[in-house]
N, C-alpha and C positions, 0 to 999 in steps of 0.2 A: 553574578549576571544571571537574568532568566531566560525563558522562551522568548518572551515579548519581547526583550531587547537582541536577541539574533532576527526576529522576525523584521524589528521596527527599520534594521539597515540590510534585510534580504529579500522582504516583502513577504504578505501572507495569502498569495495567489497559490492556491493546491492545485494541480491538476487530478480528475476524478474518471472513473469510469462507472455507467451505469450498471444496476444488480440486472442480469439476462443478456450481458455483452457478452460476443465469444469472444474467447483467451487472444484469437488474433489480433483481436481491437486492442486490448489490451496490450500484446507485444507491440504494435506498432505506437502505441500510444507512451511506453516504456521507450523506445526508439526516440521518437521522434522528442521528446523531453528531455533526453540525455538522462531518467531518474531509474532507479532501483525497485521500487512500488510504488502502487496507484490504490489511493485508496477506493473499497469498492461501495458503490451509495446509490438508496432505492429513496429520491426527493435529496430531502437533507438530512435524511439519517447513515449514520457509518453504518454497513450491513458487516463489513471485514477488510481486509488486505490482500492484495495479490501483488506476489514478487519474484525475482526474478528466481529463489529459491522453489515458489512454488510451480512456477512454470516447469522446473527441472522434471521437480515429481511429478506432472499432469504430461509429460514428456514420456518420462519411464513407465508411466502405468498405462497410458493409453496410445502412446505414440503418436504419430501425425496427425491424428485423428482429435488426437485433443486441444490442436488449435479451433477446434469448431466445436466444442463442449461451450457452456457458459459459464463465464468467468465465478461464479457463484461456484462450479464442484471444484474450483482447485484452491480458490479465497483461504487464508488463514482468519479465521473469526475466532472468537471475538475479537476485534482490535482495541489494541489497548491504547486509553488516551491521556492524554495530560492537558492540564490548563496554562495560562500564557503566566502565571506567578510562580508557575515551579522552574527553581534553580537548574541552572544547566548541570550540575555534575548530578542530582536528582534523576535527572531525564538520562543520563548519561547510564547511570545505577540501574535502573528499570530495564533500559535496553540490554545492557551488557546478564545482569541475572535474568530476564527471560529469553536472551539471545533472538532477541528481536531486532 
């Protein structure tokens, strides 16, 4: 089984948030989705990832304060990608060795 075919029966709607959004937008954007990360995108390009791991750190290092940073200082970049032909245990393998 690949990407394509979880996508094809889950749909391939991403929710995104823009590069220069503050982290709030982003928590609420993580909230109201029910998801774990948003990918972060300046047009159509992937600039990085923000999750809810990194919200912790932008939490710990800057406190309250860094709900109003832009989502760009807390972002895990590069983000890393796959195509819709790669095997799910593949995708699986990537996640689990970069702990992604």
């Amino acid at each position: 089984m690949t990407i394509a075919a979880i996508l094809s029966e889950k749909g391939s709607a991403v929710a995104t948030i823009e590069s220069g959004s503050p982290v709030r937008d982003a928590v609420a954007l993580l909230k109201e989705k029910r998801i774990g990360a948003v990918p972060v995108v300046a047009g159509d390009r992937i600039l990085g990832i923000f999750s809810e791991r990194d919200l912790v750190s932008c939490i710990c290092a800057h406190g309250p304060a860094a709900l109003d940073m832009a989502v760009d200082a807390g972002m895990s970049s590069p983000a890393r990608t796959i195509d819709m032909a790669t095997p799910i245990l593949a995708a699986l393998s990537i996640m689990t060795n970069q702990r992604i």
